[in-house]
C-alpha positions in Angstrom: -19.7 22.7 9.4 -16.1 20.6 9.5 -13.1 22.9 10.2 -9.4 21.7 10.5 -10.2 21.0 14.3 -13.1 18.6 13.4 -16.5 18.1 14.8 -16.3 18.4 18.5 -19.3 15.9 18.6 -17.8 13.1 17.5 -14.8 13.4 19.7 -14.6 10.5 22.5 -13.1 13.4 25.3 -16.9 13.9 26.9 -18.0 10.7 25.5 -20.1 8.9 28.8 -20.6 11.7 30.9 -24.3 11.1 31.7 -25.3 8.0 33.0 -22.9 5.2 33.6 -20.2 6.4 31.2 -18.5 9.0 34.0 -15.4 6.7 34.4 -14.1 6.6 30.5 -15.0 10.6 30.3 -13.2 11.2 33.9 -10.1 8.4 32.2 -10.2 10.9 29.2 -9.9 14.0 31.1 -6.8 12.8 33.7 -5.2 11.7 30.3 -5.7 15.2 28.7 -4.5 16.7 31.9 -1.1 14.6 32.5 -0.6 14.3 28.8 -0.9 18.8 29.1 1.5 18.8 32.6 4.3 16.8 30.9 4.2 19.9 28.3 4.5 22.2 30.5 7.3 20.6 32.2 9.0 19.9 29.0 8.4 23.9 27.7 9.6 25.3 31.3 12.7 22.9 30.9 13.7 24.5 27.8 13.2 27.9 28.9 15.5 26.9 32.0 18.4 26.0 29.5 17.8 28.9 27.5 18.0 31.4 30.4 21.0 29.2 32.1 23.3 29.7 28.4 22.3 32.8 27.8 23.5 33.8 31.0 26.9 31.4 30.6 27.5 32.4 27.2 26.2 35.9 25.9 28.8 38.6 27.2 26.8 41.2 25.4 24.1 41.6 23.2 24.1 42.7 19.5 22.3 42.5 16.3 24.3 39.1 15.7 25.8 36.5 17.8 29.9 36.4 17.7 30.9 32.8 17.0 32.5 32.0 20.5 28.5 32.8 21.8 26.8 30.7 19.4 29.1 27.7 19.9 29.3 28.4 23.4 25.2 28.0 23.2 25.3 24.8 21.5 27.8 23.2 23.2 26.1 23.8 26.8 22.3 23.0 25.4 24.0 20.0 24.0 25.5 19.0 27.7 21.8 19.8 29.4 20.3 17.2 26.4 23.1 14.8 27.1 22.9 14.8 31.0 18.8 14.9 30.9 19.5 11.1 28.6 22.2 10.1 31.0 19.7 10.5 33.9 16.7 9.2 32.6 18.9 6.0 30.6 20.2 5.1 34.5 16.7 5.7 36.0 15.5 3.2 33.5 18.4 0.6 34.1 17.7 1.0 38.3 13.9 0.1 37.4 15.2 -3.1 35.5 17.1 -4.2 38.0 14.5 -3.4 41.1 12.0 -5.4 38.5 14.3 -8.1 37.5 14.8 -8.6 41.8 11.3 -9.5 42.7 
């Protein structure tokens, strides 16, 4: 039976995990598992901005945000998005350069 998942037998995650193949199935796994942490990380990022502007931003709470609140929360989620880049375009430049030394 084939659902939207697809068969489960054919997949390559526990592909190898008898004899010999423990290496590409153990590969598979530490992929799934990074690949799984670096959504976390991402998720409990967002939920940090969230709970940070809220707390900058939303003076009190009704059935509708006022327009100073809900420019207030763009404007800081944009600053979080622009100094997350920032950081990660100059951690990319240093790598360059301690590369390019060697």
């Amino acid at each position: 039976m084939s659902d939207s998942f697809g068969d489960i037998s054919n997949s390559n995650f526990g592909a190898g995990a008898g004899a010999g193949g423990g290496l590409n199935a153990n590969a598979d796994l530490q992929d799934f598992v990074e690949k799984e942490q670096q959504r976390a990380q991402f998720s409990a990022q967002v939920h940090n901005f969230n709970d940070i502007c809220w707390d900058k931003c939303v003076e009190k709470v009704g059935t509708k945000l006022d327009s100073r609140s809900e420019t207030c929360l763009v404007n800081c989620v944009d600053r979080f998005i622009d100094v997350s880049l920032f950081i990660t375009n100059r951690f990319a430049q240093l790598l360059q350069k301690s590369g390019g030394g060697m």
